[in-house]
KOLKOL-337567 format. One line per 4 residues: their letters; for each residue x, y, z of N, C-alpha, C, O. Coordinates in steps of 0.2 Angstrom, whole numbers, always signed. Each point is the difference from the previous one (the first is absolute). Last residue first. Example, Ala and Ser with C-alpha at 12.3 -4.5 7.8 and 13.67 -1.06 7.14 Angstrom:
BEGIN
SA) +64,-11,+35,+4,+6,+1,-4,+5,+3,+3,+6,+1 | -1,-34,-1,-4,+6,+0,+4,+6,+0,+5,-1,+3
This chain:
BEGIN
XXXX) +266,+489,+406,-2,-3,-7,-1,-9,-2,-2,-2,-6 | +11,+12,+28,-7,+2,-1,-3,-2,-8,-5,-2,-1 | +29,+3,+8,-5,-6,+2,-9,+1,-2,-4,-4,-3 | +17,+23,-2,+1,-2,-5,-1,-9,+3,-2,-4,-4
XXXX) -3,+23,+19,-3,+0,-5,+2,-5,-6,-5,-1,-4 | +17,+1,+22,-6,-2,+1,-4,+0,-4,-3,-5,-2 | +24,+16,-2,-2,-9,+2,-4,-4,+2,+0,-6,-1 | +0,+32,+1,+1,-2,-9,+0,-9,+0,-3,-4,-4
XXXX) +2,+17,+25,-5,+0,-3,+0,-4,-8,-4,-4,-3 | +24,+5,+18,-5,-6,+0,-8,+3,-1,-4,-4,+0 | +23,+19,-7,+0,-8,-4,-4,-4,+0,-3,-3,-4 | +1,+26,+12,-3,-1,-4,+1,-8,-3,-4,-4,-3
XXXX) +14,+9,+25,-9,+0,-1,-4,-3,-7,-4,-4,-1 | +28,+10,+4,+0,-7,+4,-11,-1,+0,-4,-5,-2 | +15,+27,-3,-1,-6,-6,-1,-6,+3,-4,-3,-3 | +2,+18,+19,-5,+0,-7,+1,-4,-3,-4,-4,-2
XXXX) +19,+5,+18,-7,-2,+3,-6,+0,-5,-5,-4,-1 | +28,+13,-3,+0,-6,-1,-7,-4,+2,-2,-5,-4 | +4,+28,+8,-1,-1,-7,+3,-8,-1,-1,-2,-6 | +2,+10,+29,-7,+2,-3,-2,-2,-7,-6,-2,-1
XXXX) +29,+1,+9,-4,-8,+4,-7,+3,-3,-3,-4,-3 | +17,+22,-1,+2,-6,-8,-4,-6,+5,-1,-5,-3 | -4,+24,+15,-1,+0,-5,+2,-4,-5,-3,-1,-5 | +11,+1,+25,-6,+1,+0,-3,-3,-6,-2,-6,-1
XXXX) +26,+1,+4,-2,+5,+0,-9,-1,+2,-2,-6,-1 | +20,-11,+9,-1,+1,-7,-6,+7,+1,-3,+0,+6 | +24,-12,+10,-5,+1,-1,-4,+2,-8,+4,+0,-5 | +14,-18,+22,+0,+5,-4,-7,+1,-2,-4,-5,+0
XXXX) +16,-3,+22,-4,-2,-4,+2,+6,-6,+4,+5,+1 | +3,-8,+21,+5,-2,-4,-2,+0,-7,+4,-1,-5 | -13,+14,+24,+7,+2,-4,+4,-6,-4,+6,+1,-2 | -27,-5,+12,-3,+6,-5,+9,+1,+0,+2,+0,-6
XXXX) +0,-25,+16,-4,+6,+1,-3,+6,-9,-1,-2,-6 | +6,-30,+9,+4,+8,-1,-7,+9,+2,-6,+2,-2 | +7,-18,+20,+6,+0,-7,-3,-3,-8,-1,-6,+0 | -10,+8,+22,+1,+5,+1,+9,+0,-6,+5,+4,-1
XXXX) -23,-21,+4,-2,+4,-4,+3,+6,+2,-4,+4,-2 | +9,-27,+12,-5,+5,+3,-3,+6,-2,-3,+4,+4 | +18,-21,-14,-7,-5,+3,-2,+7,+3,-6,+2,-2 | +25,+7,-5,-4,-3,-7,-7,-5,+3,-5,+0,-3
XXXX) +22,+9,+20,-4,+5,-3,-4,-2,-7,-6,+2,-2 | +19,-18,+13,-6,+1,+4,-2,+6,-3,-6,+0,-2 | +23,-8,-8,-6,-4,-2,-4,+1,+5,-5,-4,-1 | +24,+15,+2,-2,+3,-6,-8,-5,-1,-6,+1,-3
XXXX) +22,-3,+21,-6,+5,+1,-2,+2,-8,-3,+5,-1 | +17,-23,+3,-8,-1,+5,-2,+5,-1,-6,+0,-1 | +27,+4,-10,-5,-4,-3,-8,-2,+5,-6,+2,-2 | +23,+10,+12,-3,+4,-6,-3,-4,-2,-6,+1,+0
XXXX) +20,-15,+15,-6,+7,+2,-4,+5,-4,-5,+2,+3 | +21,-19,-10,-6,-2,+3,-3,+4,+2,-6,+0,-2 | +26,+7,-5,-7,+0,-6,-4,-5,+4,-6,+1,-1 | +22,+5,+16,-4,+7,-2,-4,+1,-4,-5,+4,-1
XXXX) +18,-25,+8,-6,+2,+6,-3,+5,-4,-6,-1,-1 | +24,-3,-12,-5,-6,-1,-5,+3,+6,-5,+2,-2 | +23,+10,+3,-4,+0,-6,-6,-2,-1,-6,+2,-2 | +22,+5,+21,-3,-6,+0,-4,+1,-6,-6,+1,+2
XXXX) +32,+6,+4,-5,+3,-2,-6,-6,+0,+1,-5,-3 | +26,+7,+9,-4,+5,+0,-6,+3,-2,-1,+6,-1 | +14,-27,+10,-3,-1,-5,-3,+7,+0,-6,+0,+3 | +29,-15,-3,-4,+4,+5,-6,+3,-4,+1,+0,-6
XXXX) +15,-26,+3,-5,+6,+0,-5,+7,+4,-5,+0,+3 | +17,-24,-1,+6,+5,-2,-4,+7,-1,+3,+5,+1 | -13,-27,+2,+3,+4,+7,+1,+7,-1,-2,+5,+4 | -14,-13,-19,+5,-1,-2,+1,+3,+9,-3,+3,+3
XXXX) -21,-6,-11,+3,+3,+1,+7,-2,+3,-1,-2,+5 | -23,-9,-18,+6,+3,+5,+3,+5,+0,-2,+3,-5 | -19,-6,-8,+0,-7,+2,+6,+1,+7,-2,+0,+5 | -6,+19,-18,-4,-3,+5,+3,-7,+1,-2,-2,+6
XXXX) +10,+27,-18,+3,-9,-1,-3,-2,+7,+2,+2,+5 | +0,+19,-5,-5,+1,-7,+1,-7,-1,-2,-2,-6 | +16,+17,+21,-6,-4,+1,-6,-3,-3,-6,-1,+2 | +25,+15,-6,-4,+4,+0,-7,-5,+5,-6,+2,+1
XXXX) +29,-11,-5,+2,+6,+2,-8,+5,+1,-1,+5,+5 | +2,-25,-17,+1,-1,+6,-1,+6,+6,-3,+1,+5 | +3,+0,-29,-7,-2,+3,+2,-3,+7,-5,-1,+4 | +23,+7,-17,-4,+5,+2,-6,+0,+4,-1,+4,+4
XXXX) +24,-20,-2,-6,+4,-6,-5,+5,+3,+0,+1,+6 | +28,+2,-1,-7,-2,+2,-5,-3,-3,+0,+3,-6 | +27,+3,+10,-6,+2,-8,-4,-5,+5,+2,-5,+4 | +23,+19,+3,-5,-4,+3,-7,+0,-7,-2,+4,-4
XXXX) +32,+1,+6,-5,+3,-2,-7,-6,+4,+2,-5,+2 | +21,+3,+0,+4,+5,-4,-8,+2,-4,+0,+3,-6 | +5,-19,+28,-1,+0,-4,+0,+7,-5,+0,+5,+4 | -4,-14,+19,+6,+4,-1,+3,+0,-8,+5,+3,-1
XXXX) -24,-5,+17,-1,+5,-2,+9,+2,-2,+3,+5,+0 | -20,-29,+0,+4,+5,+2,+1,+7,+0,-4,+2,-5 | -10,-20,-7,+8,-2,+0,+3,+5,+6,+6,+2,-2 | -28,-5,-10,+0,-4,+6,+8,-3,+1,+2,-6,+1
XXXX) -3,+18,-19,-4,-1,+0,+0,-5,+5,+2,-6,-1 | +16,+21,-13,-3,-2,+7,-8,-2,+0,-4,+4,-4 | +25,+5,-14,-5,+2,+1,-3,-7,+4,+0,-5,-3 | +26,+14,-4,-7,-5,+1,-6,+2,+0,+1,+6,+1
XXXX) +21,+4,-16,-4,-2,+4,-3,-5,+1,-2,-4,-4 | +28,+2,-4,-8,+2,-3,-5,+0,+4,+0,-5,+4 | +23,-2,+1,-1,+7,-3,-6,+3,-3,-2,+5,-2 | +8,-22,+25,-3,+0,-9,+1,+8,-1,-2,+4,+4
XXXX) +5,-13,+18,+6,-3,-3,-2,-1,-9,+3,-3,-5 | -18,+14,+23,+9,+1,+1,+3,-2,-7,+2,+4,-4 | -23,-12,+6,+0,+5,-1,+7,+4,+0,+2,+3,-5 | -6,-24,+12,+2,-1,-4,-3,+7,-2,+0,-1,-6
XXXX) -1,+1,+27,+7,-2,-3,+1,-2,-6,+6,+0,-2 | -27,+8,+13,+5,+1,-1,+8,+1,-4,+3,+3,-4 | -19,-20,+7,-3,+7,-5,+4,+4,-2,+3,+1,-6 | -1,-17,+25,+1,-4,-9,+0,+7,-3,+6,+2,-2
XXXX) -13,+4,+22,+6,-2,+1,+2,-2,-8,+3,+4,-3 | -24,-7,+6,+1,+8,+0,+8,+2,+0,+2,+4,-4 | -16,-28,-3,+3,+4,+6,+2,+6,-1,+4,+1,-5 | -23,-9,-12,+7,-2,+1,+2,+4,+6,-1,+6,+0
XXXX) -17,-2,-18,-3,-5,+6,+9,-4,+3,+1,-6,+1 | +1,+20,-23,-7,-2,+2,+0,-6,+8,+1,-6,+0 | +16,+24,-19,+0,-7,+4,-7,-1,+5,+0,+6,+3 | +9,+4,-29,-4,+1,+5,+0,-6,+4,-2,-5,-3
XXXX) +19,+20,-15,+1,-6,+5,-9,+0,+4,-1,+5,+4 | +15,+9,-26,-2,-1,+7,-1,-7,+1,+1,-5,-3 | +10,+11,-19,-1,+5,+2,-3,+2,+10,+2,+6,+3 | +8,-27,-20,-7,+2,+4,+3,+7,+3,+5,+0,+3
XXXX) +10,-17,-14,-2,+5,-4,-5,+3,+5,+1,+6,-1 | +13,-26,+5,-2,+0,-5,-6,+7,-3,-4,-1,-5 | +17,+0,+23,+6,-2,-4,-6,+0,-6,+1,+4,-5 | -13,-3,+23,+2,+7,-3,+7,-1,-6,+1,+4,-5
XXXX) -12,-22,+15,-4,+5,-2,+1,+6,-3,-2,+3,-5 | +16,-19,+19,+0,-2,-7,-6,+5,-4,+1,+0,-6 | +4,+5,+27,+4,+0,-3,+0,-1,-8,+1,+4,-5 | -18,-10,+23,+0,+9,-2,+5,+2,-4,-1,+5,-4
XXXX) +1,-29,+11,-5,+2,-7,-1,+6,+0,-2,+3,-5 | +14,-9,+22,+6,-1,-6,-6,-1,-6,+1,+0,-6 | -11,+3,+27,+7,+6,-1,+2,-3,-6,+2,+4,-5 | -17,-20,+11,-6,+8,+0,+8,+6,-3,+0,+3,-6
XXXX) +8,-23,+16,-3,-2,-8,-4,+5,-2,+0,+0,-6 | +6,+1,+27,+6,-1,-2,-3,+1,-7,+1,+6,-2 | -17,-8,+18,+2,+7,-1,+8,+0,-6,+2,+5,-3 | -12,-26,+8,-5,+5,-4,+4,+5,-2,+2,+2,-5
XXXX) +8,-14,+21,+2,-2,-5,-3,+5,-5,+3,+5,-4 | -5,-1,+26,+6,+2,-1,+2,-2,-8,+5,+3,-3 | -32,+0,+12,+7,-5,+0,+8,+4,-2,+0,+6,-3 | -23,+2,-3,-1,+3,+7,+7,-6,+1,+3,+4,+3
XXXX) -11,+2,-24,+5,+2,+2,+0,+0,+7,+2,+5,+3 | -27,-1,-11,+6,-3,-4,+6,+2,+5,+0,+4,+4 | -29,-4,+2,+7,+4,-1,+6,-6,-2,+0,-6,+2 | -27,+1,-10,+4,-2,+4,+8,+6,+0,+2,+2,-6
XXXX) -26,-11,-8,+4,+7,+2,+4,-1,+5,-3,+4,+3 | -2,-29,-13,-3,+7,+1,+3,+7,+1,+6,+0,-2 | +6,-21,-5,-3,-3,+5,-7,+6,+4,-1,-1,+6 | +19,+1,-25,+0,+2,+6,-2,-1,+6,+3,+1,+6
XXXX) -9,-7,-28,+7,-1,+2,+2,-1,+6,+3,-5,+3 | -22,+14,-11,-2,-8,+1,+8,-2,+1,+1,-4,+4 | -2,+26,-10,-4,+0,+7,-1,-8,+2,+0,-2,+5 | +13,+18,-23,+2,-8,+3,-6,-1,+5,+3,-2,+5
XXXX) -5,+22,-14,-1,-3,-5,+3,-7,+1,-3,-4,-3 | +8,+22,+20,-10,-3,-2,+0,-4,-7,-6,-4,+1 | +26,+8,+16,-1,+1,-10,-7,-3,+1,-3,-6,+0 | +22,+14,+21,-9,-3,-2,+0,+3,-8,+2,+5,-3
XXXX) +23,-1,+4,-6,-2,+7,-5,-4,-1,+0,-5,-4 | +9,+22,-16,+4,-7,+4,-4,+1,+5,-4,+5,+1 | +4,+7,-24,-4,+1,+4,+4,-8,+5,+2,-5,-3 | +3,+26,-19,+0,-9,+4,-2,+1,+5,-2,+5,+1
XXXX) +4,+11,-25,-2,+3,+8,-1,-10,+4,-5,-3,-1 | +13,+16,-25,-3,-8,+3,+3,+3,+9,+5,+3,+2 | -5,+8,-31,+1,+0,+9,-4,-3,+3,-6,+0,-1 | +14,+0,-27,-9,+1,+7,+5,-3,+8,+2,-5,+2
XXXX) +10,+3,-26,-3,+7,+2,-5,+0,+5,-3,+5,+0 | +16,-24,-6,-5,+3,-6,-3,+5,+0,-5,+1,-3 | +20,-11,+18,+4,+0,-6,-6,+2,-5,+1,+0,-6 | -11,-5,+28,+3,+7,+0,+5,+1,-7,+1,+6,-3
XXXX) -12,-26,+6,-4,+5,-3,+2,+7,+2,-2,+5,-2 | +15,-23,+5,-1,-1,-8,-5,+7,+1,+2,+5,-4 | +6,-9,+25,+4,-2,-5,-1,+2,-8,+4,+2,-3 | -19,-11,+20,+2,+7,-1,+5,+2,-3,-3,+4,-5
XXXX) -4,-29,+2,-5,+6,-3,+2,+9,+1,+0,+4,-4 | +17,-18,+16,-1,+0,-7,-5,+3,-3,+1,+5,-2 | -1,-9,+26,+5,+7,-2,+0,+1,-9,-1,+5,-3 | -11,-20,+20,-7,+4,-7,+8,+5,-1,-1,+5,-4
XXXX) +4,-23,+21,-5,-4,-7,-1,+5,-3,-4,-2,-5 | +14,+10,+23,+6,-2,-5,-3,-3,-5,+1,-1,-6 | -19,+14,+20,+5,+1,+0,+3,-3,-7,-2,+1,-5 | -23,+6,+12,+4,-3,-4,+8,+0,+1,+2,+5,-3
XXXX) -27,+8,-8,+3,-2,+6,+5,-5,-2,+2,-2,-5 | -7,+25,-7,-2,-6,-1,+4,-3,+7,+4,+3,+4 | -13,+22,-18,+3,-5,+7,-3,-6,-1,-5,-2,-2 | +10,+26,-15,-5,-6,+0,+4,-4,+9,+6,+1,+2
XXXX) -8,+25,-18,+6,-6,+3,-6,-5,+3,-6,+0,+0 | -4,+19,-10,+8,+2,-2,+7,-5,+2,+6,+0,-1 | -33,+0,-8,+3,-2,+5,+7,+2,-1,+3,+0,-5 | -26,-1,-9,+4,+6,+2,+2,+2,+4,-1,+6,+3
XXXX) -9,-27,-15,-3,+4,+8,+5,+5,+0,+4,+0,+5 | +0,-10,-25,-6,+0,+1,-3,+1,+7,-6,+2,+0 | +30,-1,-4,-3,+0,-8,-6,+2,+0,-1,+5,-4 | +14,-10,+23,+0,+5,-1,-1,+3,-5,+0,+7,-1
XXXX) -5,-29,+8,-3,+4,+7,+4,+5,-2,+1,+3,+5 | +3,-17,-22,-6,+1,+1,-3,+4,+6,-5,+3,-1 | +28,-13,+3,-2,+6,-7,-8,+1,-1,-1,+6,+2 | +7,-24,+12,+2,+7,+4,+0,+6,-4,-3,+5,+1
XXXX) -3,-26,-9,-5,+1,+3,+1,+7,+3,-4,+5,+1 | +22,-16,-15,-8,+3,-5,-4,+3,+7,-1,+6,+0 | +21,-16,+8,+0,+6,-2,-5,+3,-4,-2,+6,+0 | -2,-27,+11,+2,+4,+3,+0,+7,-3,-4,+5,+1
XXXX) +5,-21,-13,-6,+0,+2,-2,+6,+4,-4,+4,-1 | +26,-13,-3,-3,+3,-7,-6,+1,+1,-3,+2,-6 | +13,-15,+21,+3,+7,+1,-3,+5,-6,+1,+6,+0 | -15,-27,+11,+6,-1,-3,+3,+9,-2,-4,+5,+1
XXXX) -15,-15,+14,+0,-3,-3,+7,-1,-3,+4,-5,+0 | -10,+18,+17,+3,-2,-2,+1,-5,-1,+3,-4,+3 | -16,+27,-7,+8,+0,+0,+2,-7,+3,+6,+1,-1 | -28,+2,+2,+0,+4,-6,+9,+3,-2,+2,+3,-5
XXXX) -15,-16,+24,+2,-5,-8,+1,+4,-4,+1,-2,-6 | -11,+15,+27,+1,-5,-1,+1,-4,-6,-6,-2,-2 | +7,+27,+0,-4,-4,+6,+4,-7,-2,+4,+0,-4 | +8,+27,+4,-2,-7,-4,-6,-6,+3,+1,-3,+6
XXXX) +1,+30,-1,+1,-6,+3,-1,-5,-3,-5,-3,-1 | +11,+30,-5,-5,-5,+1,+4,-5,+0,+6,-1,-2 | -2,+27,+8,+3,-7,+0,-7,-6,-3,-6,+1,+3 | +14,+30,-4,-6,-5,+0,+4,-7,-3,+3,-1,-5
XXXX) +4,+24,+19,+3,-4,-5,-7,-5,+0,-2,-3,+5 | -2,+28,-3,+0,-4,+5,+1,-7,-6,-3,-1,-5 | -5,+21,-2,+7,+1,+1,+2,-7,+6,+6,+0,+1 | -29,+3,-11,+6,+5,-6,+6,+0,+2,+4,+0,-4
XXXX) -28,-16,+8,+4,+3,+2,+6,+3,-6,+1,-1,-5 | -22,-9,+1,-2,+5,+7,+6,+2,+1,+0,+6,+1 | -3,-22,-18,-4,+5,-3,+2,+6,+5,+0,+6,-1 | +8,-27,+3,+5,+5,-2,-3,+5,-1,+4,+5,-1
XXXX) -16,-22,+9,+1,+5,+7,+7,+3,-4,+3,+4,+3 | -18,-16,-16,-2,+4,+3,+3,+5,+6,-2,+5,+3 | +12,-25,-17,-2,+6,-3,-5,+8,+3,+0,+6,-2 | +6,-28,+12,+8,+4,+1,-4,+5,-6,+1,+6,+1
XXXX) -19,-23,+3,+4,+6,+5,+4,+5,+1,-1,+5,+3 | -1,-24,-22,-6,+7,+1,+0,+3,+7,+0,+6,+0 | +18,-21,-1,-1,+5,-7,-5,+3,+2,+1,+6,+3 | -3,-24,+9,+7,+7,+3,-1,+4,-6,-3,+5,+1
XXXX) -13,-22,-7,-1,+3,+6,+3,+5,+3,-2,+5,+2 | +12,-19,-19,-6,+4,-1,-3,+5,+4,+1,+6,+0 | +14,-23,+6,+2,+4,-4,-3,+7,-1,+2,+6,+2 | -12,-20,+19,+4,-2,-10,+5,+7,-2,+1,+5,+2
XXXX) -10,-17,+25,-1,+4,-4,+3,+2,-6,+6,-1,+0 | -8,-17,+17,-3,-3,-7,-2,+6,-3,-4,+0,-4 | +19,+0,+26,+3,-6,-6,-6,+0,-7,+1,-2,-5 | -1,+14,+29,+2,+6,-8,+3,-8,-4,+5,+0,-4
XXXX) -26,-4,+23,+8,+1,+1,+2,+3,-8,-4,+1,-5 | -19,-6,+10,+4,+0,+7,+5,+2,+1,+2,+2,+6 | -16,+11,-23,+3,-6,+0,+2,-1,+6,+3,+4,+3 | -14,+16,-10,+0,-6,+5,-1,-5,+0,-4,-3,+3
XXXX) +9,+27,-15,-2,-6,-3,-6,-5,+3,-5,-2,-2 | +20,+22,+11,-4,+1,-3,-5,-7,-6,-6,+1,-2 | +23,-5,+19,-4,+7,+5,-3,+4,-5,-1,+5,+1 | +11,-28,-7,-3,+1,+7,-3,+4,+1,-5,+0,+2
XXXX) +17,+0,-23,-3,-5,+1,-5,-1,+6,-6,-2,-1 | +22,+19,-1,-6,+2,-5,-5,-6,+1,-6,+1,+2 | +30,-1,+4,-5,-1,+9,-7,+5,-6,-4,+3,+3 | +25,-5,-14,-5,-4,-3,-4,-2,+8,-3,-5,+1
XXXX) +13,+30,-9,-1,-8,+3,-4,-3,-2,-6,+1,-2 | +16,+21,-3,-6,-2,-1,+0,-8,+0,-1,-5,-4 | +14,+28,+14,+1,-8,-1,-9,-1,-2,-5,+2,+3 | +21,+22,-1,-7,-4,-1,+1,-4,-1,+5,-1,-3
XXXX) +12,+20,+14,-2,-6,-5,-5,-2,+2,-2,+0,+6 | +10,+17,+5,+2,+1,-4,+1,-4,-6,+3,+2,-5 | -21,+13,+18,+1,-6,+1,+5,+0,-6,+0,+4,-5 | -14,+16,+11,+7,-1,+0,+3,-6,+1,+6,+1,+2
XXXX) -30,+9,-6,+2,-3,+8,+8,-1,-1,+3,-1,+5 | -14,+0,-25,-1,+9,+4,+1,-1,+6,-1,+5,+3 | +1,-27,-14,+6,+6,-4,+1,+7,+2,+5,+4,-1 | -22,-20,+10,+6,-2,+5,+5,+3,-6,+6,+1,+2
XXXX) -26,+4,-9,-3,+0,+8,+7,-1,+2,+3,+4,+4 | -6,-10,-27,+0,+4,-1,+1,+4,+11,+4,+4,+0 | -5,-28,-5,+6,+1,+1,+1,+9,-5,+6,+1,-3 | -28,-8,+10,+5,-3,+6,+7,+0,-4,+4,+1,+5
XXXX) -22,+4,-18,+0,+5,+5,+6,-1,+6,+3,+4,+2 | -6,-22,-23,+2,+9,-2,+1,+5,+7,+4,+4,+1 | +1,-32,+4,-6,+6,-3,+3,+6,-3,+6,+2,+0 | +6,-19,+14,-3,-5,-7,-4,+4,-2,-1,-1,-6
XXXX) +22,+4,+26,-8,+5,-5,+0,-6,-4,+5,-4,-2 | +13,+6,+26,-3,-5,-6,-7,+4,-3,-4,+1,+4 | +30,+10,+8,-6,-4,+2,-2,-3,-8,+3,-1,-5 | +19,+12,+20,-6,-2,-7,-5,-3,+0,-1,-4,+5
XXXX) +23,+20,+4,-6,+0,+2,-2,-6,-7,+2,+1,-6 | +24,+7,+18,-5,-1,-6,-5,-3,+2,+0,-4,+5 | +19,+18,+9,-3,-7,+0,-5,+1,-9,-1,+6,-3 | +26,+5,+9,-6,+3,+1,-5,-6,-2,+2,-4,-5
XXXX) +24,+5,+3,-3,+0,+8,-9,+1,-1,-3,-3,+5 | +21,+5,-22,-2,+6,+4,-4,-3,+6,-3,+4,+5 | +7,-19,-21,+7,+2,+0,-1,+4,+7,+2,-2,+5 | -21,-6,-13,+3,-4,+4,+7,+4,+1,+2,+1,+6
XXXX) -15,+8,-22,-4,+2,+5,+5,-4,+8,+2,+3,+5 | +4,-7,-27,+2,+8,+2,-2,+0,+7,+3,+2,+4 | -13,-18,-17,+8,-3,+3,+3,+7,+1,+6,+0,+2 | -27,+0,-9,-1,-3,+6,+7,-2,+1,+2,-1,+6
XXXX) -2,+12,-27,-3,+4,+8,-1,-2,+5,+2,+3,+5 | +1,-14,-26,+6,+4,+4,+0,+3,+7,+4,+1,+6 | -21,-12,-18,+4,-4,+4,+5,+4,+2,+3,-1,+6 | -21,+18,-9,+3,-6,-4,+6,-6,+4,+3,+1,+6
XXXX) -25,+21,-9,+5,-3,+6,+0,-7,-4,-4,-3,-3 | -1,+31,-3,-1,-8,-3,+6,-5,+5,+6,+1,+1 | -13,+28,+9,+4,-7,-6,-3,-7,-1,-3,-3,+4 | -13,+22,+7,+5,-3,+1,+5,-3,-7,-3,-2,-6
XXXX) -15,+20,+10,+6,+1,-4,+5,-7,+2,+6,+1,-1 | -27,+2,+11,-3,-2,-6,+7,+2,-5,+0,-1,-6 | +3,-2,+28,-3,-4,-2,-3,-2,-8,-1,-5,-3 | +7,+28,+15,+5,-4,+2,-3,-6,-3,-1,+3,-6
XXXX) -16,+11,+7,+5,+0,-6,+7,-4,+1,+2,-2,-5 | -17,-1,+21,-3,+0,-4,+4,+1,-8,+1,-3,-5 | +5,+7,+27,-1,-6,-1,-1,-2,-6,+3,-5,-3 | -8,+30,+8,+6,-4,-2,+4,-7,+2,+6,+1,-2
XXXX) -31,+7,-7,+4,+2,+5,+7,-3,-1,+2,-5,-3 | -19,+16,-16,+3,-7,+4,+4,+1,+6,+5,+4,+0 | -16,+12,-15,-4,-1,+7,+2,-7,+2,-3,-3,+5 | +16,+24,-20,-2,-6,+1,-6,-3,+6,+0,+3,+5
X) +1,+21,-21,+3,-3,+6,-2,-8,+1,-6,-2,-1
């Protein structure tokens, strides 16, 4: 008899979720979930929770690194990430986030670095920021087989651009130029759309008027799915906390608290107890006692010479 409940088996028999599937998901109306893992537990934890994509963002920089901002996190660094959180999940589409200089340099650059996040981080599609300036790199590296997930609005990666974290498209101009780069995105091959820190109305409507999903992020609720980072979401990122953000759990308060009391029971000898301890038989601590005897008689005796 099974003793999985039936969530549980539901979950553990999901299908392999693919781009295709987010663009089904849209057809049928039905919103798409994603969140953000850089770990083995955290994007094993959000594959058994039914999440429908993994973003392994470059927000790694900030809420596991703590760099100020996602501009001096490397190659390298996403890589060894994207490795660990493909270890965790089985069906849940996994995106890694190209970081900063690593696509736009030049489009041949581009396409090696995007291949690498499927070669070597065990990445099924790659996100790059960026409108009508990145359609070409897109372009190239979707003609290379790797699905490319876009990102328009607040682009953390222009943050000095920008002029800070700042909402996008709030102009009749902006919002103009925001819509005909959702265009040009998908002309150029993008499988999804994530729009980040932008009027809800925007959102919508360029949600409307694309055949490829959005996914939302301080965008509304009209959008063709919503992705969070994680650490926000669990409370687990001390320095702020985004508008956009709900935060279903205070992590960071709960390991402060465990932590304190792990160092009060250690200053006050009440850790570790007799159940954490391990013990040794009578008799093999009795016969250790002897030979421990006969040595230091034997080494004295042999100072004694």
């Amino acid at each position: 008899m099974s003793t999985l409940s039936p969530v549980s088996t539901a979950l553990s028999e999901r299908k392999k979720v693919t781009t295709h599937t987010l663009r089904q998901k849209k057809e049928r109306g039905e919103v798409i979930s994603m969140l953000t893992a850089y770990d083995y537990p955290t994007a094993l934890a959000l594959d058994q929770a039914g999440i429908d994509a993994i973003l392994v963002g470059d927000s790694l920089a900030m809420v596991v690194l703590g760099y100020q901002n996602t501009l001096p996190v490397t190659m390298e660094e996403m890589l060894h990430h994207c490795r660990a959180a493909a270890r965790g999940a089985r069906a849940a589409l996994l995106i890694g986030d190209m970081p900063f200089m690593s696509y736009q340099a030049s489009v041949e650059e581009a396409i090696r670095n995007a291949g690498r996040f499927l070669k070597e981080g065990g990445m099924e599609a790659v996100k790059l920021e960026g409108g009508r300036e990145r359609a070409a790199a897109v372009q190239a590296i979707v003609a290379a087989g790797i699905p490319v997930m876009g990102h328009l609005g607040l682009t953390p990666q222009s943050v000095n651009q920008l002029g800070g974290f700042r909402p996008q498209g709030r102009t009749a101009v902006a919002a103009k130029r925001l819509l005909e780069d959702a265009f040009l995105l998908e002309e150029a091959g993008c499988f999804s759309l994530v729009l980040e820190s932008v009027p809800a109305r925007l959102a919508e409507l360029v949600s409307r008027r694309l055949s490829i999903p959005t996914i939302g992020i301080g965008a509304g609720m009209g959008c063709d799915g919503q992705v969070l980072v994680t650490h926000d979401l669990l409370g687990l990122f001390d320095r702020f906390t985004p508008k956009f953000v709900k935060k279903y759990a205070d992590l960071h308060g709960e390991m402060r608290r465990a932590f304190g009391e792990f160092i009060a029971d250690v200053t006050a000898h009440r850790f570790p107890g007799d159940e954490h301890t391990v013990e040794m038989p009578d008799e093999e601590w009795e016969a250790l006692l002897r030979k421990d005897g006969d040595h230091d008689h034997k080494g004295r005796a042999s100072k004694a010479k």
